[in-house]
C-alpha positions in Angstrom: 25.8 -2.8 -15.3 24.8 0.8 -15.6 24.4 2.7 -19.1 27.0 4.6 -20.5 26.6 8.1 -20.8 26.9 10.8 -23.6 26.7 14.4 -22.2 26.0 17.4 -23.9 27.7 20.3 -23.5 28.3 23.9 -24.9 27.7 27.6 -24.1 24.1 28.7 -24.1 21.7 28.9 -27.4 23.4 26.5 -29.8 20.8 24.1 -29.6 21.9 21.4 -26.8 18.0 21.0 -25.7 17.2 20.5 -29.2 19.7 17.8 -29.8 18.4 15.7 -27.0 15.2 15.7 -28.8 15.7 15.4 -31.8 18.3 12.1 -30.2 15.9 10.8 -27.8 13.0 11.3 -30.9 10.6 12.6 -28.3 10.0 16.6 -27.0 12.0 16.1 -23.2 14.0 19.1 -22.7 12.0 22.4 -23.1 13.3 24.2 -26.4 13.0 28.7 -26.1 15.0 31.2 -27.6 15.6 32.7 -23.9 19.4 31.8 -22.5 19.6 29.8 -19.4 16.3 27.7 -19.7 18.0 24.3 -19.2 19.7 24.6 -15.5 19.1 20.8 -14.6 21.2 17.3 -16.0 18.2 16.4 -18.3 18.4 12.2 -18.9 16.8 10.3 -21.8 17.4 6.7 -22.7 18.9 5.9 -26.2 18.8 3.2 -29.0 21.0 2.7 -31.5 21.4 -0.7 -33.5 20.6 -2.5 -30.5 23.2 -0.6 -28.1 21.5 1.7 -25.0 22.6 4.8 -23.5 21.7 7.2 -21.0 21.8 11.2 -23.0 22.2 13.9 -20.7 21.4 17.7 -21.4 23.2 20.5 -19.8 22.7 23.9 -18.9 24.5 26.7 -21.2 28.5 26.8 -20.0 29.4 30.5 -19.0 25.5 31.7 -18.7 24.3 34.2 -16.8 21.7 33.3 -15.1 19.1 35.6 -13.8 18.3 33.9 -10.7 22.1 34.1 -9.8 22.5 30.1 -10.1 25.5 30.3 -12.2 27.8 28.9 -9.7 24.9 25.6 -9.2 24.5 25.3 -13.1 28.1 24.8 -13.5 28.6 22.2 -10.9 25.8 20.1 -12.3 27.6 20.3 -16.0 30.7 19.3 -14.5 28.7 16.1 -12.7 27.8 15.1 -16.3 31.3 15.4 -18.0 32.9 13.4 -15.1 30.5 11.0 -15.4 29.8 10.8 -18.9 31.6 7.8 -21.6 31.4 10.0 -24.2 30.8 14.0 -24.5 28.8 15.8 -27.4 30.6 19.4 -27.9 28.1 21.4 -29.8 28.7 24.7 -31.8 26.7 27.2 -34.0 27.6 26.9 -37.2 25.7 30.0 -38.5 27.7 32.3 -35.5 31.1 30.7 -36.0 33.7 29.9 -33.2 33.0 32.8 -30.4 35.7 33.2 -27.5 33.3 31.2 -25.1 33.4 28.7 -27.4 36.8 28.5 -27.1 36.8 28.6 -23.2 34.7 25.2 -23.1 37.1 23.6 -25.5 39.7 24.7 -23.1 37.7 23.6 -20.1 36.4 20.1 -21.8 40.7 19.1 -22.2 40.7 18.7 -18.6 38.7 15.4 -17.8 40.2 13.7 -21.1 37.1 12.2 -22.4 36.3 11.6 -26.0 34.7 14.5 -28.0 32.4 14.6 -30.9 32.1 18.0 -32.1 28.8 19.3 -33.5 28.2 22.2 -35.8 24.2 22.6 -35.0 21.8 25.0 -37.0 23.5 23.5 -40.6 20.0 23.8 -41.6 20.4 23.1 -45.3 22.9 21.6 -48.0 23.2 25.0 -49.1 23.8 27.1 -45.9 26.8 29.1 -45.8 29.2 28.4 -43.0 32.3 27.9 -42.6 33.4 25.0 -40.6 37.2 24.8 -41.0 37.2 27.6 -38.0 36.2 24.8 -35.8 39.1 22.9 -36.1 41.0 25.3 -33.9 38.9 24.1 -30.8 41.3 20.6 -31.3 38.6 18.0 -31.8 39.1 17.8 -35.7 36.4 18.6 -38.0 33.0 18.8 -36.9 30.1 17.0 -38.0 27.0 19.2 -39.3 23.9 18.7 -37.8 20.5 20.5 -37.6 18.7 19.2 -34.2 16.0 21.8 -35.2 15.3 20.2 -38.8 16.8 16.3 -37.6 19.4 16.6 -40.4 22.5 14.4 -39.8 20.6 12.3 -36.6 21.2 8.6 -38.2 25.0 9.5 -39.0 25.1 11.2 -35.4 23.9 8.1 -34.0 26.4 5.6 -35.8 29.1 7.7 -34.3 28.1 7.6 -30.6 27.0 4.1 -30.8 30.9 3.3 -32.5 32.7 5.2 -29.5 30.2 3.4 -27.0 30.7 -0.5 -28.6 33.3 -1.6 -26.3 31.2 -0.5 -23.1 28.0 -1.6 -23.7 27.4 -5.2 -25.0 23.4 -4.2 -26.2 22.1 -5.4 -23.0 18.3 -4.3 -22.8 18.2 -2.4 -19.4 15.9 -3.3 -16.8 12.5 -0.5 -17.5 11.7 0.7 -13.6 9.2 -0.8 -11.7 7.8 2.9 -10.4 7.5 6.2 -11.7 7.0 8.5 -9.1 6.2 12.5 -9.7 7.2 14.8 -7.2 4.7 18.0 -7.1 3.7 21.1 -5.4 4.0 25.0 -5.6 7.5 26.7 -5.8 9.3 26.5 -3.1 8.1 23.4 -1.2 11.3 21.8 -1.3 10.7 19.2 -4.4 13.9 19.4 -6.2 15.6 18.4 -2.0 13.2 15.7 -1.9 14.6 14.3 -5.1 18.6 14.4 -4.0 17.6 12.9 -1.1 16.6 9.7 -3.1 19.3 9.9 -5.2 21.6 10.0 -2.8 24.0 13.3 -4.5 22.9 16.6 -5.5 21.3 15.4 -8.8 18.9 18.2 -9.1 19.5 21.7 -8.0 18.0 22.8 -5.0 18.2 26.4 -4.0 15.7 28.5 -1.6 14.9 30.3 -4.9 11.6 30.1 -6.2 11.4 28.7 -9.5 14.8 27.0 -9.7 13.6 23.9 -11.8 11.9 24.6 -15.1 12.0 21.2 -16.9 10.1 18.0 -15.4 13.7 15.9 -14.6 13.8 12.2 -14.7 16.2 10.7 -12.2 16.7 7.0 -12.3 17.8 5.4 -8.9 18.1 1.9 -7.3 16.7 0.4 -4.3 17.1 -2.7 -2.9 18.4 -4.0 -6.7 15.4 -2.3 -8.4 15.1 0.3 -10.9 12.4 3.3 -9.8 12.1 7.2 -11.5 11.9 10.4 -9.8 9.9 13.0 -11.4 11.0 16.3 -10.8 8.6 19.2 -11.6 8.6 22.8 -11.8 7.0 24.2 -9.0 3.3 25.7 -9.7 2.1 28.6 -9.5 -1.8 30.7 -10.4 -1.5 31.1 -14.3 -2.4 34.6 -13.7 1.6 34.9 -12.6 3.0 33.0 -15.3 5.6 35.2 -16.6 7.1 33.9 -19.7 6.4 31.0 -22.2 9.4 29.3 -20.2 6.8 29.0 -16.7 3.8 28.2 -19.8 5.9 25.3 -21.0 7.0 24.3 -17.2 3.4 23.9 -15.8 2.1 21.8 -18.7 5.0 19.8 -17.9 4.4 18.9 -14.9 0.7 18.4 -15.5 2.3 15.3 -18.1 4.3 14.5 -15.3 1.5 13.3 -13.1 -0.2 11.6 -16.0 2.7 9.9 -16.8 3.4 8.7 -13.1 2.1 5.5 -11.2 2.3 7.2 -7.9 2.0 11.1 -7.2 4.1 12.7 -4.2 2.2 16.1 -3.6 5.1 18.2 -1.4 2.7 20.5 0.8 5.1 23.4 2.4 4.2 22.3 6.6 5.2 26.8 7.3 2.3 27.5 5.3 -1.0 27.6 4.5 -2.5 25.4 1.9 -3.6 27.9 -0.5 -5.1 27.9 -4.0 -2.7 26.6 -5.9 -2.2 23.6 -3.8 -6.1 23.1 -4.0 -6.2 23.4 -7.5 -3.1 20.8 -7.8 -4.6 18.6 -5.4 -7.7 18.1 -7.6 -6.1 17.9 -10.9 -4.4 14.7 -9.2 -7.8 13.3 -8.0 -9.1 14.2 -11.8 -6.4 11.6 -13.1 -7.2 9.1 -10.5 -3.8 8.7 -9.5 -2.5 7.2 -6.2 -1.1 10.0 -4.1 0.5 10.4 -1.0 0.3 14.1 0.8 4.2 15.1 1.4 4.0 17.7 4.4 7.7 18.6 4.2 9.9 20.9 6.4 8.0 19.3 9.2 11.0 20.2 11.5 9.7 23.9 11.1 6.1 23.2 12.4 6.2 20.1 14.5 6.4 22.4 17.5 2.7 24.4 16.1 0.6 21.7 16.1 0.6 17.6 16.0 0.5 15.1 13.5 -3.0 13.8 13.7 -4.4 18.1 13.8 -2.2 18.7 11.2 -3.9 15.3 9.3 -7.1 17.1 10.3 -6.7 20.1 8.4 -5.2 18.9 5.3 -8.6 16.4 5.4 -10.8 19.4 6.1 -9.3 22.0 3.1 -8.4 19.2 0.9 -11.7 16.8 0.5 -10.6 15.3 -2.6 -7.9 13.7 -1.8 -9.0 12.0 1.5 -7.8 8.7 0.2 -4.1 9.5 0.1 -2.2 9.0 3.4 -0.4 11.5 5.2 3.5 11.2 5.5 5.9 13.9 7.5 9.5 14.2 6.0 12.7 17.3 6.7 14.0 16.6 2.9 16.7 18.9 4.1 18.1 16.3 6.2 16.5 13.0 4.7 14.3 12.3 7.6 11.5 9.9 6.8 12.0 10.1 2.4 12.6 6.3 2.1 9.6 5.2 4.4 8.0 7.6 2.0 9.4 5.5 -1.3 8.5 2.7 1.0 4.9 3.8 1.2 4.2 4.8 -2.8 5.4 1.0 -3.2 2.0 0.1 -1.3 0.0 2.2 -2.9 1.2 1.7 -6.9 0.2 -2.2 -5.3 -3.0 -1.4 -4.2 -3.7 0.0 -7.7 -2.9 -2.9 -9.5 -5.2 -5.0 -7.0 -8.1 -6.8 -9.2 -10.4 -8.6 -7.2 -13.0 -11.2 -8.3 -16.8 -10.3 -9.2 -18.0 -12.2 -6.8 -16.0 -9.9 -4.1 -17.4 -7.4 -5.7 -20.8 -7.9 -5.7 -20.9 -9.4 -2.1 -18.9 -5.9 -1.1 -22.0 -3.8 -2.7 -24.4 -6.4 -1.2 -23.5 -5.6 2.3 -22.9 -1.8 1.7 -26.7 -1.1 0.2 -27.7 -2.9 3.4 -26.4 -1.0 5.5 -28.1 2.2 5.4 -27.1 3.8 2.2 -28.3 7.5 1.4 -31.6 8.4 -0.1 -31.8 10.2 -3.4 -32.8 13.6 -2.8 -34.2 14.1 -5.9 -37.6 12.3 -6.2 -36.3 10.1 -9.4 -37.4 6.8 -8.8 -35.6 3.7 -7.3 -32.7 2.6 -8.3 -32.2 -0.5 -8.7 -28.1 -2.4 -8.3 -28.1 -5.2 -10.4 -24.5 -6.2 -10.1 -21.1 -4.9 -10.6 -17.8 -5.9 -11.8 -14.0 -4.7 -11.8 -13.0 -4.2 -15.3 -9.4 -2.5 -15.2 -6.6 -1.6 -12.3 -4.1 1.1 -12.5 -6.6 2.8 -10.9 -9.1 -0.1 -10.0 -12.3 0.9 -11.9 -15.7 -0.8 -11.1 -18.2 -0.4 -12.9 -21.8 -1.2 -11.5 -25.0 -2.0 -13.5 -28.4 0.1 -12.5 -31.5 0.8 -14.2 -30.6 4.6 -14.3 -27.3 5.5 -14.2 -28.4 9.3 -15.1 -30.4 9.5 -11.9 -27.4 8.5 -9.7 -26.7 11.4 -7.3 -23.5 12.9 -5.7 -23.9 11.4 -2.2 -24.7 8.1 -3.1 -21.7 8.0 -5.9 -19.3 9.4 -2.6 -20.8 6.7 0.1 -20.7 4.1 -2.2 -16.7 5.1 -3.3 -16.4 5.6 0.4 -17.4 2.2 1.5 -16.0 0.1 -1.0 -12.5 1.6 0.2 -13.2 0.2 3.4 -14.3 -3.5 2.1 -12.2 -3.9 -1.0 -7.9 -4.5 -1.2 -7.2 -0.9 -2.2 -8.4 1.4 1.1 -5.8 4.3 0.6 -5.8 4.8 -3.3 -8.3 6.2 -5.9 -11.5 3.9 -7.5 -12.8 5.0 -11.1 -16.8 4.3 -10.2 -18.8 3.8 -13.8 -22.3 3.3 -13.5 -23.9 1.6 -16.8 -27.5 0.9 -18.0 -28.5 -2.2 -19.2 -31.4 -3.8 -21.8 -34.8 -4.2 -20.8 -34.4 -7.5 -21.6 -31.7 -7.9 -18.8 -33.2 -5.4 -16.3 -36.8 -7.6 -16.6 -34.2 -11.2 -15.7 -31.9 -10.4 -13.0 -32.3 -9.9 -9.2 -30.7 -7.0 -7.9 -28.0 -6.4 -5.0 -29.5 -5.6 -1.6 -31.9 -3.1 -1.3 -33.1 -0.4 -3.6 -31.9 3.6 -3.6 -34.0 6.2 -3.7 -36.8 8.3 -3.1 -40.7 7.8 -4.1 -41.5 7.5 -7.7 
């Protein structure tokens, strides 16, 4: 049974981003003085006494919006209120009832759905306003809030939770068994990508650059399970950040591939990879995440070059990511997004493999047999005593020498390289921890294959 919904709504600046906060008792929605920043449905599961629900933010009603996406912000606020169990009218108590105010009161009659009207920014016992002017908007007296300050949340919270008692019965939804971020540069077609999965124009898409600003969680259902999309801001070189809004956006999405079991990097297939989309690609292999290399709008290049040259070149000017398979997709049209969903549901396995020491060690045995890389450096041998898998999520091994500070580069890469090849997780990142040990063990225990390394 899906979670009911509470949707906020009001005209821009009085604090709807704010309220989802300070609701959802975590920082989702990006909170800035400049109109318009919120353009997205922004979701965030609630608790209250037991009972769940799903809190959506909206974009400001009337705005203005500088990119000219008036027209696409409205649509999505109107998705919400038809959707939504319960709606969350918010005013500003310290500006009083303007006429736009009065034109979402107005608009909010139409879809007859209960109304709790908030007067935000009621930032102390003491603050002068005047709330009975709010009664002329028709739904009674307001409650006084301040989502800036979490005054009036508990009280807030008993009322949404009374309205919301006969359609929930404080079932504990399922959590999702994925969370997959969708990244790139502006313009690669991420926020597509993500209506495509959801099946309904969830996010909005324009040819714009820089449409999505927040990193928007979609929840959707496949095959009776739960997964989340991701959807980031598209990135740009900080040296073209314009505004704190693009500041907030980017570290956004940077959380958003911490956060995520399985990263979907959208590369634009009409153009180059450039340096933003290197610098991307290697703050995903810094996190170790499981990635798969999106090459979207391949309906626009197919005709340039194939598949297995195009394969080629992402290999060649992205080296750090030559784990991640390759996957083709026209977002636009759907083509190939759920073999795609398909494909991050391998990988977020692979990275939950753990496989025995004795694997292990019988992996490395056969490896430092077969012709494994001097050290460059005249160092010394090193000597492999024996290694062990100690975590997944991303499968990290860590491996016993006698110097771990003389381990080079090349033998760190061929080593990472081959145990791809021999061990259950070929197409997803290993965390490789090489660890000393005592003399007293170092004197005791035979080592794995043959030494590395130069003369002494």
């Amino acid at each position: 049974m899906p979670l009911p919904t509470v949707a906020i709504v009001g005209r821009p600046n009085v604090g709807k981003s704010s309220l989802l906060n300070m609701l959802a008792k975590r920082r989702i929605s990006i909170v800035d003085p400049t109109a318009g920043v919120t353009r997205d449905r922004i979701e965030a599961m609630c608790e209250h006494d037991g009972r769940y629900f799903e809190l959506v933010d909206t974009g400001g009603f009337g705005i203005v919006d500088r990119d000219d996406l008036n027209d696409q912000v409205e649509q999505q606020i109107r998705y919400a209120v038809e959707q939504a169990s319960l709606i969350l009218f918010v005013v500003d108590a310290k500006e009083g009832t303007l006429p736009l105010d009065q034109a979402v009161a107005g608009w909010l009659r139409r879809f007859n759905r209960p109304v709790i009207l908030l007067a935000n920014k009621v930032d102390a016992d003491n603050t002068h306003t005047e709330m009975g002017e709010f009664h002329r908007l028709g739904f009674g007296p307001p409650l006084a809030v301040s989502a800036l300050h979490s005054r009036g949340a508990d009280p807030l919270r008993e009322r949404i939770v009374e309205h919301l008692r006969e359609l929930t019965e404080g079932e504990v939804p399922a959590d999702p068994v994925m969370k997959i971020a969708i990244v790139g540069r502006r313009n690669v077609g991420k926020s597509t990508f993500i209506n495509a999965l959801a099946g309904q124009e969830r996010v909005i898409a324009s040819e714009k650059a820089g449409t999505t600003r927040d990193a928007v969680d979609v929840r959707f259902e496949q095959d009776g399970r739960t997964y989340v999309a991701i959807d980031t801001a598209g990135l740009r070189r900080k040296s073209k950040i314009a505004d704190d809004v693009e500041y907030y956006s980017f570290h956004r999405a940077e959380l958003s591939i911490r956060r995520a079991d399985v990263v979907l990097f959208l590369i634009d297939a009409a153009v180059d990879v450039g340096q933003v989309d290197k610098k991307l690609a290697s703050y995903i292999a810094e996190q170790f995440k499981p990635c798969i290399i999106v090459v979207n709008k391949w309906d626009l290049a197919k005709t340039l070059a194939s598949s297995d040259d195009y394969g080629a070149y992402l290999l060649k000017t992205l080296p750090g990511l030559d784990y991640a398979p390759v996957a083709f997709t026209t977002a636009a049209r759907a083509k190939n997004v759920q073999s795609v969903i398909n494909l991050a549901t391998e990988l977020f396995k692979q990275s939950q493999t753990r496989v025995s020491t004795a694997t292990v060690n019988t992996a490395i045995e056969h490896i430092l047999a077969d012709n494994a890389p001097k050290q460059k450096r005249k160092t010394g041998k090193i000597k492999v005593y024996y290694a062990t898998q100690v975590s997944t999520c991303p499968p990290t091994i860590v491996v016993f020498v006698n110097y771990p500070s003389r381990i080079e580069p090349n033998f760190e890469r061929f080593l990472l390289r081959r145990l791809r090849d021999a061990l259950p997780y070929p197409e997803v990142p290993i965390r490789l921890l090489f660890r000393g040990r005592r003399a007293s063990q170092r004197t005791s225990g035979a080592t794995l294959g043959s030494k590395v390394g130069g003369d002494a």
